[in-house]
C-alpha positions as CSV (number, residue, x, y, z in Angstrom):
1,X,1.5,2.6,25.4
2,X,4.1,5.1,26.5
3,X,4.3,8.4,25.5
4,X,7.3,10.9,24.9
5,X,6.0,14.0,24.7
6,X,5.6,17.3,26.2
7,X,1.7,17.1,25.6
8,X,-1.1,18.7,28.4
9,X,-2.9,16.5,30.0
10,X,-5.2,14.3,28.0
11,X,-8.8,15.3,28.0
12,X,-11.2,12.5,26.5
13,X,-13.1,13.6,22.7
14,X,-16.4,14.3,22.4
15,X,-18.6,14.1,19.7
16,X,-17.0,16.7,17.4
17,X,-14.0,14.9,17.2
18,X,-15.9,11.4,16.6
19,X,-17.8,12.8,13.8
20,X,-14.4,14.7,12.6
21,X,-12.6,10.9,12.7
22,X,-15.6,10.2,10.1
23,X,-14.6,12.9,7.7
24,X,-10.7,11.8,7.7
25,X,-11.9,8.3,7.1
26,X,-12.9,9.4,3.1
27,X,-9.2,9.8,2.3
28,X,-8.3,6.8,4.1
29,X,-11.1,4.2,2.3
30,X,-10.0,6.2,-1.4
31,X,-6.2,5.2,-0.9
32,X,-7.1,1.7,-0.8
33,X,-10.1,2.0,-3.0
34,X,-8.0,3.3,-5.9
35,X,-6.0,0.7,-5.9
36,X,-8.0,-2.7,-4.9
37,X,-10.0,-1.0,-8.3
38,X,-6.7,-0.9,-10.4
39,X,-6.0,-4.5,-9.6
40,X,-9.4,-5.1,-11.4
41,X,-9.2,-3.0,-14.1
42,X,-5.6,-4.8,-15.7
43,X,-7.0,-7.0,-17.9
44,X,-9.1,-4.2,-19.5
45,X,-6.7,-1.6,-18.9
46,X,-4.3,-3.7,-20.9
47,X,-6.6,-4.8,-23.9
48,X,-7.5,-1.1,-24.1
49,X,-3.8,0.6,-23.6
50,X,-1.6,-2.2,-24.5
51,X,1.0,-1.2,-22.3
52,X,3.9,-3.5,-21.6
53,X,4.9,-5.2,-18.7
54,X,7.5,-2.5,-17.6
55,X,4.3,-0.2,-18.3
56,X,2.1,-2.0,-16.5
57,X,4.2,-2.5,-13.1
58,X,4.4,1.5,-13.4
59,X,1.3,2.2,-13.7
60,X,0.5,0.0,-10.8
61,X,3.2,1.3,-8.6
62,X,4.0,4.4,-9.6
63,X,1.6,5.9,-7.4
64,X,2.7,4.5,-4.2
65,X,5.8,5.4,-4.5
66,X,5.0,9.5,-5.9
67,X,3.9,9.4,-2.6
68,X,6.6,7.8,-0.4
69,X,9.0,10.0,-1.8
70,X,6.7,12.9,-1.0
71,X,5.1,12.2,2.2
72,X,8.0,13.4,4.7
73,X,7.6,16.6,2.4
74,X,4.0,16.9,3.0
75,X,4.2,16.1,6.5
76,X,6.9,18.5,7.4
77,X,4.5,21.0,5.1
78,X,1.3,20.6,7.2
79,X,3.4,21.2,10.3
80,X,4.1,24.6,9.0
81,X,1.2,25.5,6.8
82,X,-1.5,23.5,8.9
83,X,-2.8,20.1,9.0
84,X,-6.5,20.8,7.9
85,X,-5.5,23.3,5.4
86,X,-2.8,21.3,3.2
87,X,-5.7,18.1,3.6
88,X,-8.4,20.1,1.6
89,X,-5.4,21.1,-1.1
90,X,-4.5,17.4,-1.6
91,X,-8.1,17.1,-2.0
92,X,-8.7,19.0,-4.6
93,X,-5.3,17.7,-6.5
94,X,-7.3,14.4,-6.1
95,X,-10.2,14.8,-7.5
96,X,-8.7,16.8,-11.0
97,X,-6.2,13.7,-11.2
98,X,-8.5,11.0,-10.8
99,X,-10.7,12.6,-13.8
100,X,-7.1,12.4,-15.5
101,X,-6.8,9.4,-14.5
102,X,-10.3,7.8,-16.2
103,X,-9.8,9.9,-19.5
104,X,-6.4,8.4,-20.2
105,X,-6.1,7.5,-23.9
106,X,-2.6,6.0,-23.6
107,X,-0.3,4.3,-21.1
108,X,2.5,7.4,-20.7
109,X,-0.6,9.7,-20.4
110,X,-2.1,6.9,-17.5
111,X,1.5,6.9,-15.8
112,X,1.8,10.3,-15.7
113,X,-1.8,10.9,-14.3
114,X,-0.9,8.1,-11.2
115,X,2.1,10.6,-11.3
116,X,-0.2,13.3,-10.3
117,X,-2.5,11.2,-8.0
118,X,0.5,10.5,-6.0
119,X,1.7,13.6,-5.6
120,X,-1.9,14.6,-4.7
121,X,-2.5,11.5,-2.4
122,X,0.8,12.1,-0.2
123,X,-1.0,15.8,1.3
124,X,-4.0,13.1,2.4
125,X,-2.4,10.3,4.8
126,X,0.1,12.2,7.0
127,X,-2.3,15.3,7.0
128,X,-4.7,12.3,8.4
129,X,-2.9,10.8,10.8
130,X,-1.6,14.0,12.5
131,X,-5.3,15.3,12.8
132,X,-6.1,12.5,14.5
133,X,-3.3,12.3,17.1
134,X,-4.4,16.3,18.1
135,X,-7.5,15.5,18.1
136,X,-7.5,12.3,20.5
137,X,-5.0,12.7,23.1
138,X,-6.3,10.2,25.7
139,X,-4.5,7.1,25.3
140,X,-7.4,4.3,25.1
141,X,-9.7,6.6,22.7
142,X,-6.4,7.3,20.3
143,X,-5.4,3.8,20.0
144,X,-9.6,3.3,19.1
145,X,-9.6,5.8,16.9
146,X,-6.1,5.1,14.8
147,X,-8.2,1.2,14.7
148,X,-11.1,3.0,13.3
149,X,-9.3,4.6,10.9
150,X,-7.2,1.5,10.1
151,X,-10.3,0.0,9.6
152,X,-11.7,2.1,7.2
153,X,-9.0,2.2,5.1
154,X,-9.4,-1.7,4.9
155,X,-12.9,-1.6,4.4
156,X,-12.0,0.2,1.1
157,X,-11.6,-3.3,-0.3
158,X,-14.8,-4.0,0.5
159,X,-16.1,-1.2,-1.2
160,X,-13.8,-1.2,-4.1
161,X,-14.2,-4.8,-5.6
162,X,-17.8,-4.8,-5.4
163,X,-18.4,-1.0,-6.8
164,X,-15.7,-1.3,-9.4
165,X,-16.9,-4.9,-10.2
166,X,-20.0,-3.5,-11.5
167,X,-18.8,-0.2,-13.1
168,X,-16.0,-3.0,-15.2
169,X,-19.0,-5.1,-16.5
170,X,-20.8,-1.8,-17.4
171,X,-18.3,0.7,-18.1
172,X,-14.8,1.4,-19.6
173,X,-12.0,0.8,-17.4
174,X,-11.3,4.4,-16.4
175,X,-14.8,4.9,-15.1
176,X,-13.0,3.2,-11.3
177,X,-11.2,6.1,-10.9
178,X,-14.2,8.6,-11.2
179,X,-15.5,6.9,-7.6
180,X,-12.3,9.3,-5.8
181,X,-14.3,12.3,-7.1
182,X,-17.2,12.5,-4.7
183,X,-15.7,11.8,-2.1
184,X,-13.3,14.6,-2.4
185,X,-16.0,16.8,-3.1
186,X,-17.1,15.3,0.5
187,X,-14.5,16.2,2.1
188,X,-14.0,19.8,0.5
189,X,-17.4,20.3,2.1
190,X,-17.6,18.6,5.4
191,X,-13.6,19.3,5.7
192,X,-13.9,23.2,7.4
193,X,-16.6,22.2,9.1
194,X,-15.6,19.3,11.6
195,X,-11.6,19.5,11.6
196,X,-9.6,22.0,13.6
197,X,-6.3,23.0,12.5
198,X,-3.3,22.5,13.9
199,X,0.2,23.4,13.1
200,X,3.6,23.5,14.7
201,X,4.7,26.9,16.2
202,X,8.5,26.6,15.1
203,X,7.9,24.2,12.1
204,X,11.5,25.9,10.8
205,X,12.4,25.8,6.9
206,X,12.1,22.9,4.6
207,X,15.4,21.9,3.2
208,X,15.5,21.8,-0.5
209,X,18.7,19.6,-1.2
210,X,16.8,17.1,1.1
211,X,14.0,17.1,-0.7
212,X,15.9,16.4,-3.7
213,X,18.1,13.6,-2.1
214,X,14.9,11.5,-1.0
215,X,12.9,11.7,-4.0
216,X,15.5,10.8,-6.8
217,X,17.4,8.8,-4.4
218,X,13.9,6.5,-4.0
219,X,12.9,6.4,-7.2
220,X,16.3,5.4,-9.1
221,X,16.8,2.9,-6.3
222,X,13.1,1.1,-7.3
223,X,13.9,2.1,-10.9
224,X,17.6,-0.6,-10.3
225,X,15.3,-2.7,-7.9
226,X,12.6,-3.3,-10.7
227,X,14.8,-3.6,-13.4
228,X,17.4,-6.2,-11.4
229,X,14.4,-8.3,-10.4
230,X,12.5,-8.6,-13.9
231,X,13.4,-10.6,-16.6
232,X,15.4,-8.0,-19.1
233,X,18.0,-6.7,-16.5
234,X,19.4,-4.1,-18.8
235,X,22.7,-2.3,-18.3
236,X,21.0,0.8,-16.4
237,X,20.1,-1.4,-13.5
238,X,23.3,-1.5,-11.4
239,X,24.3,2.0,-11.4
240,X,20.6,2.6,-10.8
241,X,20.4,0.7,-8.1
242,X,23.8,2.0,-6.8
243,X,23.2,5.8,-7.5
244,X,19.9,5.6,-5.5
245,X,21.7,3.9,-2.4
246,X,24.3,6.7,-2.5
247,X,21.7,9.2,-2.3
248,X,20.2,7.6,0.6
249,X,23.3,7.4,2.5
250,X,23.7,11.0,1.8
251,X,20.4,11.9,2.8
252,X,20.8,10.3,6.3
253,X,24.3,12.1,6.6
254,X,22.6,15.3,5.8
255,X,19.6,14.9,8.2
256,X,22.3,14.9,11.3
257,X,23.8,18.1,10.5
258,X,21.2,20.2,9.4
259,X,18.9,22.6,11.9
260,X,15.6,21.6,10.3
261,X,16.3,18.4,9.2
262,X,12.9,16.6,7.2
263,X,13.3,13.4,9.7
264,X,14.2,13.5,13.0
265,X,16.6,10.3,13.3
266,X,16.8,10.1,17.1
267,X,13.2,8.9,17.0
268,X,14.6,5.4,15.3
269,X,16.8,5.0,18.7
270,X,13.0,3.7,20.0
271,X,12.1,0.2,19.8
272,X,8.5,1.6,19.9
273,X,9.7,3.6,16.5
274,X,11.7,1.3,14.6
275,X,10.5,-1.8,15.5
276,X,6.5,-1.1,14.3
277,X,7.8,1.0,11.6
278,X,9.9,-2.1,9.8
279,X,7.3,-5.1,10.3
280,X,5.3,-2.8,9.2
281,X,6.7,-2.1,5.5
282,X,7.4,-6.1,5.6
283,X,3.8,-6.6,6.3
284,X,2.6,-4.6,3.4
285,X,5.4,-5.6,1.6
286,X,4.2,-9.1,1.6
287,X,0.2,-7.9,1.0
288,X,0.7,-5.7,-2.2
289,X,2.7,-8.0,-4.3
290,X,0.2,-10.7,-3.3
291,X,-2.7,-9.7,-3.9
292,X,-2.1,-8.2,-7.0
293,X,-1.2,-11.5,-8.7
294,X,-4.0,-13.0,-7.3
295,X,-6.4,-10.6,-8.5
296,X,-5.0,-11.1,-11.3
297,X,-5.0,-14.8,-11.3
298,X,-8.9,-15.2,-10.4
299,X,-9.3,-13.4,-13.5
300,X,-6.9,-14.6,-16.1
301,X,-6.2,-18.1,-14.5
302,X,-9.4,-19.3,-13.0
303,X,-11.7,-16.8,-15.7
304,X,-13.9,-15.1,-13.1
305,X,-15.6,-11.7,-14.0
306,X,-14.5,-8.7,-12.5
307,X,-17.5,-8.7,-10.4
308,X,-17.1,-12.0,-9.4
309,X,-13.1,-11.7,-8.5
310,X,-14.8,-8.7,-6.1
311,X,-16.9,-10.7,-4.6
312,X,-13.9,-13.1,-3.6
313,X,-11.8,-10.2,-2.1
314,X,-14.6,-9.4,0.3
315,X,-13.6,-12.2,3.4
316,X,-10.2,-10.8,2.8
317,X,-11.5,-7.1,3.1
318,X,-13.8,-8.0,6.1
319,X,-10.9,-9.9,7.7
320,X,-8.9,-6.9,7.4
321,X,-11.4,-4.9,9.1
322,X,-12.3,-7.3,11.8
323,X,-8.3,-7.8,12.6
324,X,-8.2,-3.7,13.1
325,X,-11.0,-3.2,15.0
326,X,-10.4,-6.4,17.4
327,X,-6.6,-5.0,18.2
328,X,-7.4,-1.9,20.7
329,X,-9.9,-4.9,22.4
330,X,-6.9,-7.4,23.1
331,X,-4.7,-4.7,24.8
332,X,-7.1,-5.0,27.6
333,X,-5.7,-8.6,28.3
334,X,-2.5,-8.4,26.0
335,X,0.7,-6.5,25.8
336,X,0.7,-4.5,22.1
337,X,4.2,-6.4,21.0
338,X,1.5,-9.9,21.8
339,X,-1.1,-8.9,19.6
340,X,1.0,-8.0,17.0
341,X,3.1,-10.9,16.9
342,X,-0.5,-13.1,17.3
343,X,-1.7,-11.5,14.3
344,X,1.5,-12.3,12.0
345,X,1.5,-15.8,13.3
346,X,-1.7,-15.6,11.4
347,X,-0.1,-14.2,8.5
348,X,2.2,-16.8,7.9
349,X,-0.6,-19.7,8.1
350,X,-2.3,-17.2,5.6
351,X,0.9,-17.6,3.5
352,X,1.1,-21.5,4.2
353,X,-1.9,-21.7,2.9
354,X,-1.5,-19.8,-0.4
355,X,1.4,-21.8,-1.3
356,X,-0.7,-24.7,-1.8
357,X,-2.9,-23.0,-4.9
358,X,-3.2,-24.4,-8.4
359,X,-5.7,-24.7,-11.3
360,X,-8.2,-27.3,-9.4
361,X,-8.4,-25.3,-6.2
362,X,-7.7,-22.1,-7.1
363,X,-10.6,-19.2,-5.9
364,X,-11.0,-21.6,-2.5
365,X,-7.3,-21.0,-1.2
366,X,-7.3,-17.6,-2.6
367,X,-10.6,-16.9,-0.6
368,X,-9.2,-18.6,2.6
369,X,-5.2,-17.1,2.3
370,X,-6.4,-13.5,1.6
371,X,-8.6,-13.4,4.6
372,X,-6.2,-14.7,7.2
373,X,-3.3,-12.5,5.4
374,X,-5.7,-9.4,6.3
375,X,-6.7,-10.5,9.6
376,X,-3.2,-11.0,10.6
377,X,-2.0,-8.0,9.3
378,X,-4.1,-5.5,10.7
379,X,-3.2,-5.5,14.1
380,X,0.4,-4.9,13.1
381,X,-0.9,-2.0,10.8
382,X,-3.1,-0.3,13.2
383,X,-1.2,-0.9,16.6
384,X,2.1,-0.1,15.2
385,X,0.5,3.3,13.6
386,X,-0.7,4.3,17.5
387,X,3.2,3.1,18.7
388,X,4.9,5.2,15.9
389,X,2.8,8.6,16.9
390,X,2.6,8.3,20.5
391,X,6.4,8.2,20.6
392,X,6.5,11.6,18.9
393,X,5.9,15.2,20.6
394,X,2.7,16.7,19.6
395,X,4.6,19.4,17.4
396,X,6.0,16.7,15.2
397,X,2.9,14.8,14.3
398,X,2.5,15.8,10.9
399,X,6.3,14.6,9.9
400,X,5.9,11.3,12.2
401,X,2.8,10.5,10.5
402,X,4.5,10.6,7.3
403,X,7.3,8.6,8.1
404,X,4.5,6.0,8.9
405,X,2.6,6.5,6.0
406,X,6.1,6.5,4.3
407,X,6.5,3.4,5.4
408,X,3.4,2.3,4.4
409,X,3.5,3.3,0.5
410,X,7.4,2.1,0.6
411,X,5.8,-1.2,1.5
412,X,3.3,-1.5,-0.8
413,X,4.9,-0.1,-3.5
414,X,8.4,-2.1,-3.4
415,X,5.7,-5.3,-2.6
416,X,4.3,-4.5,-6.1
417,X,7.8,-3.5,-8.1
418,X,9.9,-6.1,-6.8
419,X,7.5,-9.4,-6.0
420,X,5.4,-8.7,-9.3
421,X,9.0,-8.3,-11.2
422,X,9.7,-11.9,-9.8
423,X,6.6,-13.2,-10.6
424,X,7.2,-11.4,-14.4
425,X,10.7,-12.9,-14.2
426,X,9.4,-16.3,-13.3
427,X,6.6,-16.1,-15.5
428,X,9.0,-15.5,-18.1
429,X,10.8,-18.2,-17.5
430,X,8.3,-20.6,-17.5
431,X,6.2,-19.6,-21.1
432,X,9.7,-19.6,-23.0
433,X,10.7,-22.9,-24.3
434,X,7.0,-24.4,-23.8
435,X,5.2,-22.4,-26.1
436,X,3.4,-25.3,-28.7
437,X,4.7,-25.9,-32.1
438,X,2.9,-23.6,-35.1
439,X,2.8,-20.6,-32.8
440,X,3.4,-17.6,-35.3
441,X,6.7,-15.5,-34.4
442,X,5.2,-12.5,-34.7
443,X,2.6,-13.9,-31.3
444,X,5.6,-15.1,-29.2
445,X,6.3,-11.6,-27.8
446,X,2.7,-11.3,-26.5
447,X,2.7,-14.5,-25.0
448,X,5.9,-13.7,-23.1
449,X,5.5,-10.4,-21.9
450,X,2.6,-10.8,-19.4
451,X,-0.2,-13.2,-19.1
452,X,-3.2,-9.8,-20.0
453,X,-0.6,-10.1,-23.7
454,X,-1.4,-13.7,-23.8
455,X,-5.3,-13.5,-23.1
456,X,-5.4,-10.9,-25.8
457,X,-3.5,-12.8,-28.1
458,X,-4.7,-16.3,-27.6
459,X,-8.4,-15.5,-28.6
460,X,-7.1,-13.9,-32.2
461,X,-5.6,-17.4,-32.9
462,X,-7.3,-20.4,-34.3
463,X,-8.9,-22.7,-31.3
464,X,-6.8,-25.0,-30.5
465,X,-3.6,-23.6,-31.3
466,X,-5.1,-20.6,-29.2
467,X,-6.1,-22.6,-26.2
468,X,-3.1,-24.9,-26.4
469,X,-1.1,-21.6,-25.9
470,X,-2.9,-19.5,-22.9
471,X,-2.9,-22.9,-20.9
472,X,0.9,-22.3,-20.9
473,X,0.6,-18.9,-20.1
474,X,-2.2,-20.0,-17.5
475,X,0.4,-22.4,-16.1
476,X,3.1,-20.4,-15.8
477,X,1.4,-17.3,-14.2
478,X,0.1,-20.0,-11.5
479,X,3.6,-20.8,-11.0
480,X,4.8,-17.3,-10.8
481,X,2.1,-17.1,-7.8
482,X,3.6,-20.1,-6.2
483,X,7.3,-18.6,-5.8
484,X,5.6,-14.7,-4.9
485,X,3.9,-16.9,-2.4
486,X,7.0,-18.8,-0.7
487,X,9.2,-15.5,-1.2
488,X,6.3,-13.8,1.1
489,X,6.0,-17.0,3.6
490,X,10.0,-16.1,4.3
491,X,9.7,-12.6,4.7
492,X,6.3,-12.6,6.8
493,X,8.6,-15.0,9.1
494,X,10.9,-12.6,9.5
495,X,8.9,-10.3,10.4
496,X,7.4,-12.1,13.1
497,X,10.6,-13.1,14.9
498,X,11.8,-9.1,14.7
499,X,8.2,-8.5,16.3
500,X,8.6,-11.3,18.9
501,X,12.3,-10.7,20.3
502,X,12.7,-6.8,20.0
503,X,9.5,-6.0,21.4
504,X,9.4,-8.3,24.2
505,X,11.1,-6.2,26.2
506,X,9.7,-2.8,25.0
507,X,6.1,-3.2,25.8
508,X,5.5,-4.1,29.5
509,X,2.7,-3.5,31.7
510,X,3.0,0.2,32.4
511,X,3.5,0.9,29.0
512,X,0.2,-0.6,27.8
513,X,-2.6,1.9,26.7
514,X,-4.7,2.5,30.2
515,X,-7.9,0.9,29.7
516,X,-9.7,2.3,32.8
């Protein structure tokens, strides 16, 4: 894979840096821990909180996208303060929010602690990814190490389901959130120890106005994107919507004039940039809405324990895994742009196959999808992560990295606000008008607001009426999963064609990583 920058030669890492790669992979397997746990914990979280479904989508996604807004921020900060140094801070934020986090008696106290989390978790990735590009600047061992690191953040859904399985059928729900504090107390410790710093020379100033043109700009455009997409449009949405565009447009027109500007917009003139960056946040996209209604759905649909709904995640966590590790091993007889596009193909039979779900067959097809969704995936993930970075000077790392990793949360987050408002929507949709005769009005509004309502609801009511109820809600959610499923098919498509014809060109042989 080519390179663009001004870098010394490359010189091949020792042991030090391997061991150092271990240490950055605790932040990486949290990020997905925390939220593979969250999926778990709804149903609980909502019998214990009650929050409603606008509550509930925010405290799901609220934390992603704390930290999209705030990740160019942090990496433009670790450029100037240090890499290592603004890591260990975020660190510490994460740990005191995560005990937050499990003590929350309420749902505004539990959004405003993912609040916190976020804007703790956005030092972590980009301070990450940066570390790792300094540290491995041979081509081969970089593009291993970024499918390491991949890896590991994947194989936080193996670790998450099966730990927070357990601590659900033993504990409250907030006791998943105490598993972050260890292992930033890890970190804290092993942290000075193995990583170097590193920091930009002439990082210049961070632009305030900026700063305040992405973040409101982002969040008042999901705030209109949310609200357009779920069920009670409201008469906020469209200006919402509209005022968060406008900020965006004027946050690109001020990143061209400015001297220090918080992203560096020639770097989206590269195929090898923009390309990786957009199938990217189309990949996760797709993943993050997904999976959260089928987590959802093993539980509430099919009736599966927490542990159990774990235990079902694993192929997909393994698959994800074993997709990021096997993607540095194909570039030895493939072109990156080829594996990638291999891997989506994937995707979409993943996708093909998850359409085809209902009450009979349900945990089988949910086993099978998920696992080719993650395989597929993570050579996109991990290969377009080493594309991104290389393409970048040295100096830049930390704000490329974030634009990645901005990508990333973007991705996820938006997957979760606007595929789970559609699936709300058509959930929604399908409960109203079917409920059975006899319901009381005063249990209508349960049923209709989200399926964790109905569950709740359904088992104060007499038997049948009770049972005759949730299978509507049952129905309907399954439904909801059908159209999430067919909107992500489409879009996962997409994807693949953008990999397949703009990248054709941009990845020949003497730009593949050297393998010698």
């Amino acid at each position: 894979m080519t390179t663009k920058s001004s870098a010394p030669l490359a010189q091949r890492a020792g042991k030090r840096e391997w061991f150092a790669l271990g240490a950055l992979a605790l932040p990486a397997l949290l990020i997905t821990l925390d939220s593979t746990v969250l999926y778990l914990a709804i149903p609980q979280l909502s019998a214990s909180l009650n929050p409603s479904g606008t509550q509930l989508l925010w405290i799901v996604d609220v934390y992603s996208f704390m930290i999209a807004s705030l990740l160019i921020v942090a990496g433009t900060l670790s450029d100037r303060i240090g890499r290592r140094r603004l890591l260990l801070i975020g660190a510490a934020g994460f740990g005191v929010a995560s005990l937050l986090t499990a003590f929350s008696v309420s749902a505004e106290m539990l959004i405003v602690s993912r609040v916190l989390l976020g804007v703790a978790g956005a030092t972590l990735m980009p301070s990450s990814m940066s570390l790792i590009q300094n540290m491995f600047t041979d081509p081969r061992q970089r593009s291993v190490a970024f499918s390491v690191w991949i890896a590991c953040f994947l194989a936080g859904g193996i670790i998450g389901p099966l730990v927070g399985g357990v601590m659900l059928e033993n504990f409250w729900w907030g006791s998943v959130f105490l598993l972050g504090v260890p292992a930033m107390v890890l970190l804290l410790v092993l942290g000075p120890v193995l990583l170097p710093e590193y920091r930009n020379p002439e990082p210049g100033r961070i632009d305030v106005t900026s700063v305040a043109l992405l973040i409101v700009g982002l969040l008042t455009s999901v705030y209109g994107v949310k609200k357009l997409a779920g069920a009670n449009t409201g008469p906020l949405a469209v200006p919402a919507l509209a005022l968060g565009l406008a900020l965006g447009v004027a946050f690109v027109l001020r990143q061209r004039r400015i001297d220090s500007p918080l992203i560096d917009l020639r770097l989206f003139r590269e195929r090898t940039f923009s390309v990786p960056l957009g199938a990217m946040g189309l990949a996760l996209f797709t993943m993050a809405g997904s999976q959260l209604f089928v987590a959802q759905y093993l539980q509430m649909v099919v009736g599966l324990s927490p542990f159990a709904t774990g235990l079902c995640s694993l192929p997909a966590s393994v698959g994800g895994v074993a997709g990021s590790l096997l993607a540095p091993l194909l570039l030895k007889r493939m072109r990156p742009a080829a594996v990638m596009t291999t891997g989506l193909v994937i995707a979409v039979v993943g996708f093909g196959v998850l359409i085809q779900i209902n009450s009979d067959n349900g945990v089988v097809v949910a086993v099978v999808a998920l696992g080719l969704l993650n395989f597929g995936v993570a050579p996109t993930v991990a290969l377009g992560t080493d594309m991104m970075i290389s393409s970048a000077p040295p100096a830049q790392a930390g704000a490329v990295s974030a634009i990645s990793e901005t990508t990333h949360e973007v991705g996820l987050g938006t997957g979760i606000a606007v595929l789970g408002s559609i699936g709300t929507s058509v959930y929604h949709g399908q409960v109203s008008g079917n409920l059975p005769d006899g319901l009381p009005e005063n249990s209508v509004p349960a049923f209709l607001d989200t399926i964790g309502s109905a569950a709740d609801e359904a088992s104060r009511l007499p038997g049948h009426l009770g049972s005759a109820a949730f299978d509507v809600a049952r129905a309907a959610f399954t439904h909801g999963l059908f159209v999430i499923s067919v909107v992500c098919l489409a879009v996962t498509v997409l994807a693949t064609a953008a990999v397949t014809l703009l990248l054709r060109r941009g990845s020949t042989e003497g730009e593949t990583v050297d393998n010698a």
